[in-house]
Backbone bond lengths (Angstrom), bond angles and torsions (degrees), N, CA, C in turn:
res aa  C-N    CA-C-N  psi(-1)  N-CA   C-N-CA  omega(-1)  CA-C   N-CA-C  phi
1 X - - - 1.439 - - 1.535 110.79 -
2 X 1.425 112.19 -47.27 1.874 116.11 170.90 1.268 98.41 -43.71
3 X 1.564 115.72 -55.55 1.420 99.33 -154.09 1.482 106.35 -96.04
4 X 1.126 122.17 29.49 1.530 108.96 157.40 1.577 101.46 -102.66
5 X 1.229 130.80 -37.31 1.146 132.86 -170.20 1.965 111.00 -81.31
6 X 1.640 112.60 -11.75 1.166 120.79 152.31 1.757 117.23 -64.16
7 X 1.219 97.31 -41.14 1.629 121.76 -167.62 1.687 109.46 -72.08
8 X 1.491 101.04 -36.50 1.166 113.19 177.48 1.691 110.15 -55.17
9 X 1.273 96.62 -75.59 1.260 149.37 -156.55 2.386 87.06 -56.63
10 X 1.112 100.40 -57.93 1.624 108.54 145.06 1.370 125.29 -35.57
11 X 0.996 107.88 -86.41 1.994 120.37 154.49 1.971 110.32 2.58
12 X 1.465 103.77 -85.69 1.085 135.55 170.05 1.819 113.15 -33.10
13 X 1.313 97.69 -57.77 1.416 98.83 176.29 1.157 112.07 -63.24
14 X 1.319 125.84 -71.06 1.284 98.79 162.87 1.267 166.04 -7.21
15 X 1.353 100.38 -69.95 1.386 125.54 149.82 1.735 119.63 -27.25
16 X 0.710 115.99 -53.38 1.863 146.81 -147.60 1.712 77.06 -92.69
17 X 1.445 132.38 -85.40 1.040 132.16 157.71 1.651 127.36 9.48
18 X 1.209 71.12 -76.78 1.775 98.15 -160.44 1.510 89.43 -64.84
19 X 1.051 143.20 -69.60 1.579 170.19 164.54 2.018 90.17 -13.58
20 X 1.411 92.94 -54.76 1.905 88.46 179.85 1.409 113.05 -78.71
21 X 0.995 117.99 -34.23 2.112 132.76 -169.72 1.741 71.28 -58.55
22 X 1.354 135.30 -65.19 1.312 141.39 -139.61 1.466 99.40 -48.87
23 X 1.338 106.94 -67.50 1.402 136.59 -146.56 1.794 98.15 -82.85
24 X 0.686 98.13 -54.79 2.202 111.11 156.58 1.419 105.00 -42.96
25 X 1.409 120.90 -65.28 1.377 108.86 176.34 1.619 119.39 -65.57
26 X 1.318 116.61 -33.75 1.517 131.69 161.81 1.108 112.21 -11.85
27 X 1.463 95.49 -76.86 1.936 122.48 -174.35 1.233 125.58 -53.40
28 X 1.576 108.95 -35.74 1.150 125.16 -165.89 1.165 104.27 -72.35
29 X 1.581 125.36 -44.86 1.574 122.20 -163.04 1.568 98.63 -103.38
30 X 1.230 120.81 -9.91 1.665 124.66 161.78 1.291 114.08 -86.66
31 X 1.159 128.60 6.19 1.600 129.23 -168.51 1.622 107.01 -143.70
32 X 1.618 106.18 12.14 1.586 104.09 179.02 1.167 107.11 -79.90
33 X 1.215 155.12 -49.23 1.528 137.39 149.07 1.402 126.10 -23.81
34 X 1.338 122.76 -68.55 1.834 104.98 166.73 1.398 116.87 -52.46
35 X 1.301 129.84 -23.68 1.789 122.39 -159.74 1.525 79.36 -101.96
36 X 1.431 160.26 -15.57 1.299 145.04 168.58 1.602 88.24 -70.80
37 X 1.057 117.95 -51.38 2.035 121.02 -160.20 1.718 87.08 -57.04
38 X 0.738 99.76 -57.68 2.054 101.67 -158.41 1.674 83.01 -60.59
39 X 1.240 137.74 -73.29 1.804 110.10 -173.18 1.719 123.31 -41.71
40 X 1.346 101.91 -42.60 1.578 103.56 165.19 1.696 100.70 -52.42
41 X 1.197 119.45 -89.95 1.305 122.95 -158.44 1.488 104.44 -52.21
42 X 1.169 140.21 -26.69 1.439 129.82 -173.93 1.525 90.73 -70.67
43 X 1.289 131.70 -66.69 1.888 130.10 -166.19 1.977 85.48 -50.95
44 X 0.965 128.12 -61.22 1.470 109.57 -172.82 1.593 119.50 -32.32
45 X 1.473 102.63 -53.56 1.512 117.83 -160.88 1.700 103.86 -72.25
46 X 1.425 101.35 -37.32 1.478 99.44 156.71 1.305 141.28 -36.61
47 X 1.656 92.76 -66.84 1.537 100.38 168.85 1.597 126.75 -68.95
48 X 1.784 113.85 -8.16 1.202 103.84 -173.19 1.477 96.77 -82.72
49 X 1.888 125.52 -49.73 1.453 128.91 167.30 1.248 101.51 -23.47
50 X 1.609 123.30 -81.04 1.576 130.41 -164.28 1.498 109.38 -27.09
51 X 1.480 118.91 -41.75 1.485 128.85 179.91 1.463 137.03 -74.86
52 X 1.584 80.82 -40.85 1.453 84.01 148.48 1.367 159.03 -101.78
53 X 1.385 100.23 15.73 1.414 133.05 170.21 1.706 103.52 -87.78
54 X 1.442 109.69 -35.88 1.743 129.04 -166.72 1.560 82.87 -68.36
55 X 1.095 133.46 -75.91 1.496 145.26 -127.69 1.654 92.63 -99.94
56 X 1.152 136.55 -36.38 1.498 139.23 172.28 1.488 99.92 -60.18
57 X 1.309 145.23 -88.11 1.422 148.87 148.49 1.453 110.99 8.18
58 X 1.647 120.66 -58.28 1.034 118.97 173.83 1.427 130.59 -83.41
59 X 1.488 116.62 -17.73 1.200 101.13 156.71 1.908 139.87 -82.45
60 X 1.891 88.47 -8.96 1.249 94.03 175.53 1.559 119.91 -70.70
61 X 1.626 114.06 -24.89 1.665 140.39 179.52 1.614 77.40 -61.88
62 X 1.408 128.25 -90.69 1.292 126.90 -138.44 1.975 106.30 -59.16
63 X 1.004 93.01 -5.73 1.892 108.05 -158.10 1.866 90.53 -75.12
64 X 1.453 98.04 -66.54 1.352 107.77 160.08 1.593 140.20 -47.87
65 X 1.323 87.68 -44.07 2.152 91.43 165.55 1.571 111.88 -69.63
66 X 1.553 114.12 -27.52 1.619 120.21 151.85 1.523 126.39 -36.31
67 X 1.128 98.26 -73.64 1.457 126.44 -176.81 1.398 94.90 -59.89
68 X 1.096 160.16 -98.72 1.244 157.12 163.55 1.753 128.59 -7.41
69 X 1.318 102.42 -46.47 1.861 116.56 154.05 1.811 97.38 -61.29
70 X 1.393 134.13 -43.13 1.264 120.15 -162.98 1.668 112.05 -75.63
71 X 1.418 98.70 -22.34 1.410 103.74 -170.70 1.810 112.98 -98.63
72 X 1.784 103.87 -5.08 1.422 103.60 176.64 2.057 83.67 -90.38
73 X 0.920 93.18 -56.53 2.180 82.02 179.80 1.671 117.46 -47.06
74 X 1.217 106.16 -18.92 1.234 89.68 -177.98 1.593 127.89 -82.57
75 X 1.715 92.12 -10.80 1.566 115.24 -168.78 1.808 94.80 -81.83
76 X 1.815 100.42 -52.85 1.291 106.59 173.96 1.490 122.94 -35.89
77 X 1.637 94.91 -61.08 1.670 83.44 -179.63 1.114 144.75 -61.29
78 X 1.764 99.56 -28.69 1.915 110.83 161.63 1.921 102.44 -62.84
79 X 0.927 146.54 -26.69 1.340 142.53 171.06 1.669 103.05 -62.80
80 X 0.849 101.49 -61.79 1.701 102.60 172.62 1.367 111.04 -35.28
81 X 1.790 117.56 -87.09 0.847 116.92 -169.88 1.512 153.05 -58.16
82 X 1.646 104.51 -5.31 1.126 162.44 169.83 1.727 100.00 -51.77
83 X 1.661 123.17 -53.86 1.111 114.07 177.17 1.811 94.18 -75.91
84 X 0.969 142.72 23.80 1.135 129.84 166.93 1.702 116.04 -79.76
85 X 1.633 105.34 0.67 1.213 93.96 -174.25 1.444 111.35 -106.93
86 X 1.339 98.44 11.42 1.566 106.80 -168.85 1.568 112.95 -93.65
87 X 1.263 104.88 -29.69 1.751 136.55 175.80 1.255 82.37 -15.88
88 X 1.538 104.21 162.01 1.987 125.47 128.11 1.473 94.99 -150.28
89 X 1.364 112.54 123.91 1.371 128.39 143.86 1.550 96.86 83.69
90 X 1.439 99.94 30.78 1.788 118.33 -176.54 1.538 115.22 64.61
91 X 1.516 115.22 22.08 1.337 92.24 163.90 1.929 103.48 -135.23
92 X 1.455 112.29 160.44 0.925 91.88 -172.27 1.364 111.46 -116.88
93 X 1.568 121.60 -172.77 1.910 118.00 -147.30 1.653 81.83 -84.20
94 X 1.425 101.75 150.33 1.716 123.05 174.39 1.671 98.89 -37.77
95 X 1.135 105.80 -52.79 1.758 99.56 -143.08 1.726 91.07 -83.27
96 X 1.540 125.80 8.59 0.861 115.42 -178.05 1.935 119.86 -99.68
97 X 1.470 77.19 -22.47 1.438 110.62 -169.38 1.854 110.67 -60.77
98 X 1.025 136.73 -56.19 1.525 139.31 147.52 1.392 123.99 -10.79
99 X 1.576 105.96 -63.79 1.293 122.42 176.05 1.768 96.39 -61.84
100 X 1.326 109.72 -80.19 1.862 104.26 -174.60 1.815 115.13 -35.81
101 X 1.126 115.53 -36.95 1.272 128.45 171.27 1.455 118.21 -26.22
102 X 1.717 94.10 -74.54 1.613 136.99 -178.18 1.499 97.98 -40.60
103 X 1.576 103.61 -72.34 1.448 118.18 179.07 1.021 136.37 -61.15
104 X 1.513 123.47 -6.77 1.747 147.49 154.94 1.253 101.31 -45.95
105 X 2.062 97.57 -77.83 0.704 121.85 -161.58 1.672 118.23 -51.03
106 X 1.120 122.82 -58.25 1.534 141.38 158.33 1.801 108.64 -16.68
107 X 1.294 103.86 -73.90 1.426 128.89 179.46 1.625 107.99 -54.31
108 X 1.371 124.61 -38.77 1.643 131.78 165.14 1.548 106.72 -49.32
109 X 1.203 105.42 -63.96 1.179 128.95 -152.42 1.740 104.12 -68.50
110 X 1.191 123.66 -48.03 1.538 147.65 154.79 1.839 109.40 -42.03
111 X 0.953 98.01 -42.07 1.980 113.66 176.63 2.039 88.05 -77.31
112 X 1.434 118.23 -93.51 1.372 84.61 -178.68 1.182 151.10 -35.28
113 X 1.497 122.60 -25.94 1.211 130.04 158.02 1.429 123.38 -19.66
114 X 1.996 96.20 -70.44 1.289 127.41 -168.41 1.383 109.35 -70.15
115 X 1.293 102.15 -34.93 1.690 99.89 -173.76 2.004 102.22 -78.63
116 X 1.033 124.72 -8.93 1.238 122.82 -178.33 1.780 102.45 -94.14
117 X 1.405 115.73 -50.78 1.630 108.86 156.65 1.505 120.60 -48.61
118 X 0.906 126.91 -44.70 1.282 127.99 -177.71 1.492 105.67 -79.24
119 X 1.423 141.73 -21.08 1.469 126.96 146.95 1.331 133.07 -46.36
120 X 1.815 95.24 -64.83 1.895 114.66 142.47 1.568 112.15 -5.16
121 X 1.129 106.78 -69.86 1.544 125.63 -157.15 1.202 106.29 -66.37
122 X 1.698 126.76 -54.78 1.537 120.99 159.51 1.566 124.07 -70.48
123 X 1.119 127.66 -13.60 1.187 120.46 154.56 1.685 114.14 -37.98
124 X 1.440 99.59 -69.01 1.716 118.03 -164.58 1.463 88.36 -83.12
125 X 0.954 143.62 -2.14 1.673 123.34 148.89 1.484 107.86 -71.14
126 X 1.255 115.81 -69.27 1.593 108.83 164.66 1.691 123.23 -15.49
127 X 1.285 100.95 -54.71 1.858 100.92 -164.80 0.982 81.40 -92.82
128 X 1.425 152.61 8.07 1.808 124.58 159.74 1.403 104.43 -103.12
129 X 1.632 124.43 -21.20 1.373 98.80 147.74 1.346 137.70 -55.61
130 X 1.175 106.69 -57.39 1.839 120.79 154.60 1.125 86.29 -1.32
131 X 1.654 117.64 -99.70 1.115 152.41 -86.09 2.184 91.73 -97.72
132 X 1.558 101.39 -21.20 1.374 110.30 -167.24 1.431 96.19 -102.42
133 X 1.195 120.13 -33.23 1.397 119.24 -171.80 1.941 95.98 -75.25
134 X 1.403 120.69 -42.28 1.692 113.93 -175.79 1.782 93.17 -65.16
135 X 0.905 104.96 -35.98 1.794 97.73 -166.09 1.733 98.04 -60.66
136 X 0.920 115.23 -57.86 2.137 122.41 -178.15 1.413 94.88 -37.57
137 X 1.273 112.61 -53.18 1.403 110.68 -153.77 1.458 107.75 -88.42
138 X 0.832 124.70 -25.39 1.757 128.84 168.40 1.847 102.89 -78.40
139 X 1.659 118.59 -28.13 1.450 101.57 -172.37 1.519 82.71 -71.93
140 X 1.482 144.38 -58.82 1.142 151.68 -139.29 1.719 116.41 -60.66
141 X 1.199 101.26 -35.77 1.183 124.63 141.63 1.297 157.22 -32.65
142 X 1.270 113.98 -54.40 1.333 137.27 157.81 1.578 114.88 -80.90
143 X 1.895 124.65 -24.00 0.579 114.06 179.11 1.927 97.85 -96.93
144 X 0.841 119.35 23.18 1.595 120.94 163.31 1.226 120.33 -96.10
145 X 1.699 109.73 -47.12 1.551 132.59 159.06 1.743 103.20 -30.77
146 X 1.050 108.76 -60.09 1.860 130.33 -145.74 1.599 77.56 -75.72
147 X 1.309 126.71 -68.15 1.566 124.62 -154.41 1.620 104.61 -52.25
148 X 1.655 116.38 -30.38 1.078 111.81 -177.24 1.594 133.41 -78.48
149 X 1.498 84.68 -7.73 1.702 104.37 174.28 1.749 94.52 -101.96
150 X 1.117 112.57 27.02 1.895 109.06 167.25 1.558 103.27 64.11
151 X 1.659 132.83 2.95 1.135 143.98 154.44 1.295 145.50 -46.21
152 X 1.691 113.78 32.35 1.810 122.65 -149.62 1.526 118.75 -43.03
153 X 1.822 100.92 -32.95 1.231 107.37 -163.15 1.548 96.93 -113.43
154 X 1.205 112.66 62.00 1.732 97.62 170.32 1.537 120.48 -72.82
155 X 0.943 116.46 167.06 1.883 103.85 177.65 1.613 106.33 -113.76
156 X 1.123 115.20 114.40 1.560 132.40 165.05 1.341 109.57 -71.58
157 X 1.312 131.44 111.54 1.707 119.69 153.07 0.960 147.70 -70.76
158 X 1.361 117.33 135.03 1.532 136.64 -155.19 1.186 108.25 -50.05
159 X 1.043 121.48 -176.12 1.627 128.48 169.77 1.304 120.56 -92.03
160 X 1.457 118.69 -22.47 1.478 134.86 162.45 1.426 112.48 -85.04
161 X 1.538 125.51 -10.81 1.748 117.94 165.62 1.371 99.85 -98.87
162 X 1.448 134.94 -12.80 1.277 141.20 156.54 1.437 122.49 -39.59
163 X 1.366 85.82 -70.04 1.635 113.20 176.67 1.706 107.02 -49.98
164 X 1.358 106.62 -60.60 1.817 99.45 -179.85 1.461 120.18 -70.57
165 X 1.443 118.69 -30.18 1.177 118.31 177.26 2.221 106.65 -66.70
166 X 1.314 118.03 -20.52 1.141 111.26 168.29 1.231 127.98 -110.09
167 X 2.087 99.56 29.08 1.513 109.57 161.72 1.663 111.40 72.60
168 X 1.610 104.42 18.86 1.736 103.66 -167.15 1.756 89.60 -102.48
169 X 0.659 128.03 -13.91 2.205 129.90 -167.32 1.691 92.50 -138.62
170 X 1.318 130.26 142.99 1.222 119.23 122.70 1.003 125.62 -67.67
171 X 1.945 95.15 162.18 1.862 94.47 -164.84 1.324 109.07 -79.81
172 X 1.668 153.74 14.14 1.131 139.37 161.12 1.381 104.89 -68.42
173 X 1.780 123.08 -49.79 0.894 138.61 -140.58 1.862 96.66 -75.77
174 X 1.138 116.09 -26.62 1.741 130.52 -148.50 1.580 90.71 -80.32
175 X 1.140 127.22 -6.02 1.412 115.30 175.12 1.708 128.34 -90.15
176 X 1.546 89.15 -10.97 1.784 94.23 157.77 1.753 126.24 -100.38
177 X 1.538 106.88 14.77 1.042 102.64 -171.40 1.878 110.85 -104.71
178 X 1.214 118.67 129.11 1.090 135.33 177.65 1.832 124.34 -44.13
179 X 1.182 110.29 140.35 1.091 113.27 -148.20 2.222 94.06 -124.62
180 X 0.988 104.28 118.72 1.972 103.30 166.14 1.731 104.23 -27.37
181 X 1.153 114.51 136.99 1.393 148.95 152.45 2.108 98.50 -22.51
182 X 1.270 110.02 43.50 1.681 128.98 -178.65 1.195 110.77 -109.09
């Protein structure tokens, strides 16, 4: 009697088994078109993270070489204006005039600089919008792909496991780096 109800009880497992191996193999050869799409689209989503980790980084560098150009002009321009006290009747004495010249000139030249970083700078704001807006739309994607393989919770990677997986951050470092509006 044990051992029919061992035997049974055997039976069943099987069954139950066999019934999942089925339905597993099912998926697999009914779902080889989305699970090829999700390797395509995962290397996409990669490279869009990778970019925007690339171009975020770099605009924060240029943000700072800003900020730093603003604060060497700002010194400049009090140097400038400074011969303003030398004036009479708005012009100022010959032997002074060379030196103010120099220091115009200097201070011009320091302003183009900045104004060419600061183009720089919206450029690479641009391509890290890009760069955040392709990433949404490729995670959104994959997570449409995934739902259709009955997958609710697939995991999309971040833009900071992006970034290390394409060798752009080490991975200690990848935990201060900013992630799209996700």
């Amino acid at each position: 009697m044990r051992r029919m109800r061992v035997g049974a009880l055997l039976l069943m497992l099987f069954g139950v088994v066999g019934v999942k191996l089925g339905q597993e193999i099912y998926r697999w050869v009914a779902f080889g078109e989305e699970r090829a799409q999700l390797v395509v689209l995962r290397e996409q989503v990669i490279d869009a993270g990778a970019e925007v980790v690339r171009t975020g980084t770099l605009t924060d560098s240029l943000r700072r070489e800003i900020e730093g150009a603003d604060r060497l002009l700002a010194e400049q321009r009090r140097a400038v204006e400074r011969y303003g006290r030398y004036a009479h009747d708005g012009a100022l004495p010959a032997h002074l005039y060379p030196a103010y010249r120099e220091e115009l000139s200097r201070f011009n030249s320091h302003v183009e600089q900045r104004n060419q970083q600061a183009a720089e700078w919206k450029e690479v704001v641009g391509r890290n919008h890009d760069a955040v807006r392709r990433y949404n739309a490729l995670a959104d994607s994959i997570r449409a792909v995934a739902a259709r393989l009955g997958e609710e919770y697939y995991s999309v990677p971040l833009p900071a496991e992006a970034a290390i997986e394409r060798g752009l951050v080490p991975h200690a470092a990848a935990a201060g780096v900013r992630s799209p509006g996700r």
